[in-house]
N, C-alpha and C positions, 0 to 999 in steps of 0.2 A: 430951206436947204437946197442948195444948187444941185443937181444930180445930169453930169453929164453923159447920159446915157454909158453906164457902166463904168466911169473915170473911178469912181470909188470901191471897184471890184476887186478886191486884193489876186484872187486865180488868176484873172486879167493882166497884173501888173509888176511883170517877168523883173524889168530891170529894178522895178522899186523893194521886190523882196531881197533880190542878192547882196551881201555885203561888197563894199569898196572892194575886195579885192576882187569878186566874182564878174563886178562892173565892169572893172579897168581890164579884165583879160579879153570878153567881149569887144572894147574898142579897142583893143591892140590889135583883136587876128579880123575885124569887121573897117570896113570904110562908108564915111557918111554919103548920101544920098540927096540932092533935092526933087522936088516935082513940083509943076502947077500946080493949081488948081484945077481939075478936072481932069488933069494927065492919069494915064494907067500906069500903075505902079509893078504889076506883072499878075502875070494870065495862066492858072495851072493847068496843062492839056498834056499828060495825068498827073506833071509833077514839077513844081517850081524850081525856079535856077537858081533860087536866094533866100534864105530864111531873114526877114526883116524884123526890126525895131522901130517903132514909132519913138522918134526924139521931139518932133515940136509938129502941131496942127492934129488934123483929122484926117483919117481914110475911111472909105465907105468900103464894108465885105460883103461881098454877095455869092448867092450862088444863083447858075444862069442855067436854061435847059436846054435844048436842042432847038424845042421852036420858041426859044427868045423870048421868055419868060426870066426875070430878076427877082430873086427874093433877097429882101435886106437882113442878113444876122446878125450886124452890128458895125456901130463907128469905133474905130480903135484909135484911141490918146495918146497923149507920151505916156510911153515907160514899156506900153504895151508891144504882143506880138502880131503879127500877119502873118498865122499858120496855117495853111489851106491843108493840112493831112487829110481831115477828115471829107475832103472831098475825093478825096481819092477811094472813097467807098462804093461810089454809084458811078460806073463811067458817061450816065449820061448828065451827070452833074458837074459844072463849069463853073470854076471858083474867080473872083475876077476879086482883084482892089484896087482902088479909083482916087485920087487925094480929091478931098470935100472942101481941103483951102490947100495956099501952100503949107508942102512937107516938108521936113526932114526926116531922114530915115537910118540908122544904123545898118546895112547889109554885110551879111556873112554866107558864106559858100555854103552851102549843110551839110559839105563833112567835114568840116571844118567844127560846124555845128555839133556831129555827131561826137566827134575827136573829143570836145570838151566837155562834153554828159560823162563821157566814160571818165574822162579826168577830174571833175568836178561835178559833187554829189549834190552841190546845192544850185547848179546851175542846172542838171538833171533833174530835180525836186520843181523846179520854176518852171519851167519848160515843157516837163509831165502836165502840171498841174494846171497848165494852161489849155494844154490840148485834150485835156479830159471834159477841161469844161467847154470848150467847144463842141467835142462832140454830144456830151449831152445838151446842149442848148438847141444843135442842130435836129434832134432826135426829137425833140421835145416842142421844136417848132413845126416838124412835118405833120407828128402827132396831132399837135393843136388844126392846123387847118385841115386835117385830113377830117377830124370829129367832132371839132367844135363851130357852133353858127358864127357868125362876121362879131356879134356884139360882145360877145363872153373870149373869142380871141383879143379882139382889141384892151377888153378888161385887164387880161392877163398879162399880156404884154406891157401895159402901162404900169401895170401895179410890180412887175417884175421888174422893168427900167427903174423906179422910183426903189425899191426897194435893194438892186445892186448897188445904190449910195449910201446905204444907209438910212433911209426914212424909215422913220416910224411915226412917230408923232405932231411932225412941223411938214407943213406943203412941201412938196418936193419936185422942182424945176427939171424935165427933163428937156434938153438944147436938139429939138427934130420937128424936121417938116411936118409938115399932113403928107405931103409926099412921098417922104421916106416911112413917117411909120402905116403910108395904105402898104409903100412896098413890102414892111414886116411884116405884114399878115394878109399877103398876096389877095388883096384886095383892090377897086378900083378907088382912084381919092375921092369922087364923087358919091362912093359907100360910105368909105371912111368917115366923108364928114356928116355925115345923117347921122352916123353913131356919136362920132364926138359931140355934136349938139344936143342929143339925147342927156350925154353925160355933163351936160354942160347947164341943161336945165335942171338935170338932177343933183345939182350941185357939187358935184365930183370931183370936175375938174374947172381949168380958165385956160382959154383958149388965147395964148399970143403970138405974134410975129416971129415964126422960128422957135417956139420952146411949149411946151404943156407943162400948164402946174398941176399937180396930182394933188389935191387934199386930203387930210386925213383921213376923213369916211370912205374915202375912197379905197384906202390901203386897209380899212378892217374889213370889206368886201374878202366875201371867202372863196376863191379860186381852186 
């Protein structure tokens, strides 16, 4: 099973839960967007100029600190959002997104954004349910590296990427660096990859060019 790091996360996946008509009023009051690869998508310093949608490729979401430190929270897909709210919690925390190939992007104003929650209860239900799970993910990653050692972080997080697609029982491919997941768990890659070989010996995982299979034993590991 493919698992592109959280592409199978229904919370995640704004435009894919709304019905056609919830879709189509999005593109009406929103206009499409492209980027590079590697271009910035926009910068919250404390609060974005545009609530986006991811229509086609990949964006990298981080949060950055003062002294220039990146942690990676996640790549967002199509269909998904680019909500930075929850940075707006710690002012010393700097929300950035990055396109990881070329993008496309659906952008809409956010009161325009707002305007339509209040009009539409299922595009408010979507758009909740997204930013809730961001901010517990964000919570739950401080958490983690604040109390947990390098080896049982990395554990979790991989078993957590494999299992937002859906794994249970078949390998499950998650499409990320070593570079991007030493950034998930604010680690250097030269840690990172001590652990991933560890797990690698221990049969847990397979280590490829740009992706980690997660195996099953891996996912009955208790976190």
């Amino acid at each position: 099973m493919r698992t592109p790091f959280g592409d199978a996360d229904l919370a995640w996946r704004v435009l894919d839960q709304l019905p056609e008509t919830g879709r189509q009023r999005l593109f009406e009051v929103g206009r499409i967007e492209r980027f590079a690869r590697g271009q910035q998508l926009q910068f919250a310093d404390p609060a974005p100029e545009k609530v986006m949608f991811v229509r086609s490729g990949t964006v990298t979401i981080s949060l950055g600190t003062s002294k220039g430190d990146h942690l990676l929270l996640r790549i967002a897909r199509a269909g998904e959002p680019i909500d930075p709210a929850f940075a707006a919690a710690d002012s010393r925390l700097r929300f950035s997104a990055v396109a990881r190939s070329n993008v496309e992007v659906l952008s809409i104003a956010p009161r325009v954004v707002a305007r339509l929650r209040r009009e539409h209860p299922e595009i408010h239900a979507a758009v909740t349910g997204a930013a809730v799970r961001a901010l517990e993910d964000v919570l739950t990653l401080l958490e983690e590296i604040a109390l947990l050692p390098l080896h049982e972080r990395l554990a979790r997080r991989l078993i957590r990427f494999a299992r937002s697609g859906g794994a249970s029982g078949a390998p499950a491919r998650i499409d990320i660096t070593q570079a991007e997941l030493a950034s998930a768990i604010a680690a250097s890659r030269q840690a990172t990859n001590r652990v991933l070989q560890s797990l690698v010996r221990s049969g847990l995982i397979e280590l490829r060019t740009g992706h980690v299979i997660v195996k099953p034993a891996m996912l009955k590991l208790k976190t």
